[in-house]
C-alpha positions as CSV (number, residue, x, y, z in Angstrom):
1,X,15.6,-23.9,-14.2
2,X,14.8,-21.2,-17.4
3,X,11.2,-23.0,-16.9
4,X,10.9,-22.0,-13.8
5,X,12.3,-18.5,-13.6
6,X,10.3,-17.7,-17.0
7,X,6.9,-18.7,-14.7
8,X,8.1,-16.9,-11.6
9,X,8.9,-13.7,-14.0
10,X,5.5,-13.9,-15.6
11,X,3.6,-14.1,-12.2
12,X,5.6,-11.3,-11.2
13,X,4.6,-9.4,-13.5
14,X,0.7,-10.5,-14.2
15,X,1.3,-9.1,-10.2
16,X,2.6,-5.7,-11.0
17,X,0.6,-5.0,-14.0
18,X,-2.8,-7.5,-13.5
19,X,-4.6,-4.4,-12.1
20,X,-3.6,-1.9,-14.7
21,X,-4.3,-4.3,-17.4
22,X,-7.8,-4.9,-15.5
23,X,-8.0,-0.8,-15.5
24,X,-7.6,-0.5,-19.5
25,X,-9.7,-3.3,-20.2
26,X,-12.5,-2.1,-18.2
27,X,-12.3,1.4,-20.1
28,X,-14.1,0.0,-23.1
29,X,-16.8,-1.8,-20.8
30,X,-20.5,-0.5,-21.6
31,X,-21.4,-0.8,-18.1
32,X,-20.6,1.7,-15.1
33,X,-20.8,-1.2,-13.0
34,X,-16.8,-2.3,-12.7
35,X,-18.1,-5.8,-11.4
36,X,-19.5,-7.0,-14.8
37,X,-18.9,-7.1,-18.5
38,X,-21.7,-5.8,-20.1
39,X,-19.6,-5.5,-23.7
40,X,-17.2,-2.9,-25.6
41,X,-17.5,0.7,-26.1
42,X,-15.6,3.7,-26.1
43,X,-18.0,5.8,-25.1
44,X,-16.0,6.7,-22.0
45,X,-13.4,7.8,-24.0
46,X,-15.8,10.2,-25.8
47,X,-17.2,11.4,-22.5
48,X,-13.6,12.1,-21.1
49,X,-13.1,15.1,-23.6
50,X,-16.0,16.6,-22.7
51,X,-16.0,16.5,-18.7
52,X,-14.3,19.8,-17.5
53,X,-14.2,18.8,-14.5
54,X,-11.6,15.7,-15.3
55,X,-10.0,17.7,-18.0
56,X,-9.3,21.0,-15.7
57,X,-8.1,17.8,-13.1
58,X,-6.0,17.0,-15.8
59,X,-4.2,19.9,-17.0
60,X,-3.7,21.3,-14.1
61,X,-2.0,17.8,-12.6
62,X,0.4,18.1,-16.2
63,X,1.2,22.0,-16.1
64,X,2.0,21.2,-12.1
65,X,3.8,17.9,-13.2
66,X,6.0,19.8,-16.0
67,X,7.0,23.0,-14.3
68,X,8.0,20.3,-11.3
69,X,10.2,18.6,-13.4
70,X,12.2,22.1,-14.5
71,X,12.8,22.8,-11.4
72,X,13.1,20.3,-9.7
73,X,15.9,18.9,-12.1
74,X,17.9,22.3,-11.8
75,X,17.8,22.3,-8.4
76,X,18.9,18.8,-7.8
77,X,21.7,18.6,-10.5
78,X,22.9,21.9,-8.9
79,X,23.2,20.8,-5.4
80,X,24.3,17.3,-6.6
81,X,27.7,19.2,-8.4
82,X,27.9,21.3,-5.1
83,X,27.5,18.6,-2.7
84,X,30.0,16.4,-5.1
85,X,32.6,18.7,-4.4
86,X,32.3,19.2,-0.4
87,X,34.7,18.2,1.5
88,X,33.8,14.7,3.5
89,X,32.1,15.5,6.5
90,X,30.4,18.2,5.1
91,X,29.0,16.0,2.4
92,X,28.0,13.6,4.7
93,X,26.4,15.6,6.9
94,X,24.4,16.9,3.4
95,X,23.1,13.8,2.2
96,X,21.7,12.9,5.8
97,X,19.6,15.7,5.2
98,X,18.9,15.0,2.2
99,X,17.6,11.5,3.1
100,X,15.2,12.7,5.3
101,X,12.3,13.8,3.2
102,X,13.0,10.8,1.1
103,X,12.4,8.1,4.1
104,X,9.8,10.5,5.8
105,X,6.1,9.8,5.5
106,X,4.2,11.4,2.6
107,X,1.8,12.5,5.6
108,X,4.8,13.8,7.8
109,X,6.1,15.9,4.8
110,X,2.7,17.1,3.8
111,X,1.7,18.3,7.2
112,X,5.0,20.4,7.8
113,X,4.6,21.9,4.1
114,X,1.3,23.3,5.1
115,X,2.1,24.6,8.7
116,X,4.7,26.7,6.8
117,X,2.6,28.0,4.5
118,X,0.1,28.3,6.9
119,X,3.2,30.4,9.2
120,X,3.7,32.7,6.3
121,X,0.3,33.7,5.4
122,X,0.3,32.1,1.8
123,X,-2.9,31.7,0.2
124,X,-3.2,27.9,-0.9
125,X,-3.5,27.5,-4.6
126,X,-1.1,26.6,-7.4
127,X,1.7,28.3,-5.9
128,X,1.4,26.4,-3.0
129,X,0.6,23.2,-4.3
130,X,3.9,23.8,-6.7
131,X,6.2,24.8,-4.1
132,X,5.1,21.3,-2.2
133,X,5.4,19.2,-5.2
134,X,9.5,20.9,-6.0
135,X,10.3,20.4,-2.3
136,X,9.7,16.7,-1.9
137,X,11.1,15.7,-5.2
138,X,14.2,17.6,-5.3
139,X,16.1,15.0,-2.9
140,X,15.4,12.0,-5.0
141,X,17.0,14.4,-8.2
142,X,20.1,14.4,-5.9
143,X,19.7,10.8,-5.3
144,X,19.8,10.4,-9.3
145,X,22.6,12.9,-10.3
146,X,25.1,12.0,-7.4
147,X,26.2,8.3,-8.3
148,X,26.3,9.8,-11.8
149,X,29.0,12.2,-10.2
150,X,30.6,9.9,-8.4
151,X,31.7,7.5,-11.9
152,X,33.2,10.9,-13.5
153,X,37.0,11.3,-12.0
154,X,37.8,14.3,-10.4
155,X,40.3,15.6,-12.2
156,X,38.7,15.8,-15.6
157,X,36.6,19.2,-14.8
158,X,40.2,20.2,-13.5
159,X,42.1,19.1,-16.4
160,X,39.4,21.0,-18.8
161,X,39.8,24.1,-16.7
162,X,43.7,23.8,-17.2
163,X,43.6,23.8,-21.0
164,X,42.1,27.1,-20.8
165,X,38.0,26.0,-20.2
166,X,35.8,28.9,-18.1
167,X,33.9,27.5,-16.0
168,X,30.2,27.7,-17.8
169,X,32.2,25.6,-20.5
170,X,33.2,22.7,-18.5
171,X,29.9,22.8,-16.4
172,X,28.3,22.6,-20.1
173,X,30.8,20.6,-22.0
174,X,32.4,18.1,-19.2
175,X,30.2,17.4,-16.3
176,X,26.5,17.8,-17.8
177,X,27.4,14.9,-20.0
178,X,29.1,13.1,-17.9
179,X,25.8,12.9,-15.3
180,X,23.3,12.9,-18.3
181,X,21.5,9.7,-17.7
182,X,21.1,10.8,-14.3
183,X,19.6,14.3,-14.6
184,X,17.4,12.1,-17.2
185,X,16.6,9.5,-15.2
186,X,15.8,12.5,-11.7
187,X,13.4,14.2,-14.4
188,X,11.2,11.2,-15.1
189,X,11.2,10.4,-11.4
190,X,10.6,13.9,-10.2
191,X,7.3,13.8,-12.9
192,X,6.3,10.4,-12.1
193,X,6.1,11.6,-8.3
194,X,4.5,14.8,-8.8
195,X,2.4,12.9,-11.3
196,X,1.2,10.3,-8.7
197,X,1.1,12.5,-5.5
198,X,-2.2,12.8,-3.4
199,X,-1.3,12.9,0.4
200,X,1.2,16.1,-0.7
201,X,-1.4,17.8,-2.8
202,X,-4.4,17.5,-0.8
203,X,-2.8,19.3,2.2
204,X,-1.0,22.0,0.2
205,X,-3.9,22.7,-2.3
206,X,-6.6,25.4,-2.6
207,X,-10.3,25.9,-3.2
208,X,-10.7,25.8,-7.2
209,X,-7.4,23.9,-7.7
210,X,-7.6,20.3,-8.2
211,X,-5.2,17.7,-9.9
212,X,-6.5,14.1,-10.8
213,X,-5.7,12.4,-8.0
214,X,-7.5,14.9,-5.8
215,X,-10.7,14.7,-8.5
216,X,-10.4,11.0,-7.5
217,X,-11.0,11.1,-4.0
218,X,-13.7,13.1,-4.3
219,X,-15.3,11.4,-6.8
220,X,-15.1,8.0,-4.8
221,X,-17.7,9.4,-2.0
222,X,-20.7,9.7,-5.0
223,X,-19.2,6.6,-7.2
224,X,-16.3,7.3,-9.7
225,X,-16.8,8.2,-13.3
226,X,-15.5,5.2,-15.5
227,X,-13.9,8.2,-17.9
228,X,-11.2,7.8,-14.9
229,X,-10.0,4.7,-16.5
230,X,-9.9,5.8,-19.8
231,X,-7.2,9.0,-18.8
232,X,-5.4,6.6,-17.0
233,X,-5.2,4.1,-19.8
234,X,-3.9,7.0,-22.0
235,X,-1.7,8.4,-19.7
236,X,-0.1,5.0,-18.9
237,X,0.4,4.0,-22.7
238,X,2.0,7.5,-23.1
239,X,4.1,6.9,-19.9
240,X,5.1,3.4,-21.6
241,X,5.7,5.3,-25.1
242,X,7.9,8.1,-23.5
243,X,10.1,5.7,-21.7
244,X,10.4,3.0,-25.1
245,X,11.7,6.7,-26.8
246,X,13.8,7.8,-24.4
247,X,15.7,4.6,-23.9
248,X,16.2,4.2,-27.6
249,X,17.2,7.7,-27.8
250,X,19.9,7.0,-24.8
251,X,21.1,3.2,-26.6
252,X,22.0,5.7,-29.8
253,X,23.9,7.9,-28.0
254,X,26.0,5.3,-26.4
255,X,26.4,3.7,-30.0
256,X,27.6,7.0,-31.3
257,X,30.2,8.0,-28.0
């Protein structure tokens, strides 16, 4: 039986990670043909930092990405703490809401962001584009915090507060620790979204703006640069390196409580 889960587990993965693995190794090809090896280089890598065009893709999809991730992590553990403390009906009545851009259509969500925006007069740009990104990754924040909420008891916010705590303390002291891991784990989803998003961004961005997803698209009408796969080999090992830090960062903190 460990035979055969230890096969299905590695086809399972070769399935989730073939075409990534396929991605980085094609990165060093010489060719800009994808369809054949025509031996190792890392010239693409070279050309990467020194097309704008990707770059400006680039830091603009990051910046976008980061501010996102502020935000959208306030906003989320905020309404997570509000929503914890509701009475029942209310709450429930909340988190329906609060499922709905989360099961919605990218495309249904996109469309409606940009009729507002289009309602209001806004000029589409980063702004725009920023505002989209915070809205549609705010719910899954809540998503994160909430069960986090739920596993701290009630009374212990109530108990600080009765041993002479203000408020800000035991928000600081009591319940952002208790819900750490999941504000931590709402950031990295809210980033990996707004990292990933092109149905969102493509509605609800401007002339001159352009994140690497968009850059994609457009490049697949004329044929893609390979330099693609090199940022995307980087940006997944980074991705990988982030996540190996922050989980050994969270296993010493559990050591140390």
């Amino acid at each position: 039986m460990k035979i055969i889960r230890r096969i299905y587990l590695f086809f399972v993965f070769l399935f989730l990670y073939g075409p990534i693995i396929t991605m980085a190794v094609f990165s060093f090809n010489n060719s800009r043909i994808k369809q054949s090896w025509s031996g190792f280089t890392l010239n693409w890598y070279i050309e990467l930092f020194h097309n704008e065009e990707i770059l400006n893709a680039f830091y603009v999809t990051i910046i976008v990405a980061i501010i996102t991730t502020i935000i959208a992590t306030i906003l989320g553990t905020m309404a997570s703490i509000g929503i914890y403390y509701m009475p029942k009906l209310r709450k429930k009545v909340l988190l329906n809401i609060n499922y709905i851009p989360v099961l919605n259509p990218d495309i249904v969500t996109a469309i409606s962001l940009m009729v507002i925006f289009k309602l209001i007069r806004m000029d589409f740009g980063y702004m725009t584009l920023l505002l989209s990104h915070i809205t549609f990754t705010t719910p899954y924040v809540i998503l994160s915090v909430l069960p986090k909420l739920k596993q701290m008891p009630k009374s212990l916010p109530e108990a600080a507060m009765d041993l002479g705590a203000d408020p800000f303390f035991t928000f600081r002291k009591i319940i952002i620790p208790e819900c750490r891991s999941g504000i931590i784990s709402g950031a990295l989803l809210a980033f990996t979204l707004s990292l990933d998003d092109f149905v969102i961004s493509f509605f609800n961005i401007g002339n001159g703006v352009s994140t690497i997803s968009t850059t994609v698209y457009s490049m697949a009408k004329k044929g893609i640069n390979p330099a693609i796969n090199a940022l995307s080999t980087i940006m997944f090992i980074s991705i990988i390196i982030l996540l190996l830090v922050i989980n050994k960062r969270s296993n010493i903190i559990e050591e140390e409580v």
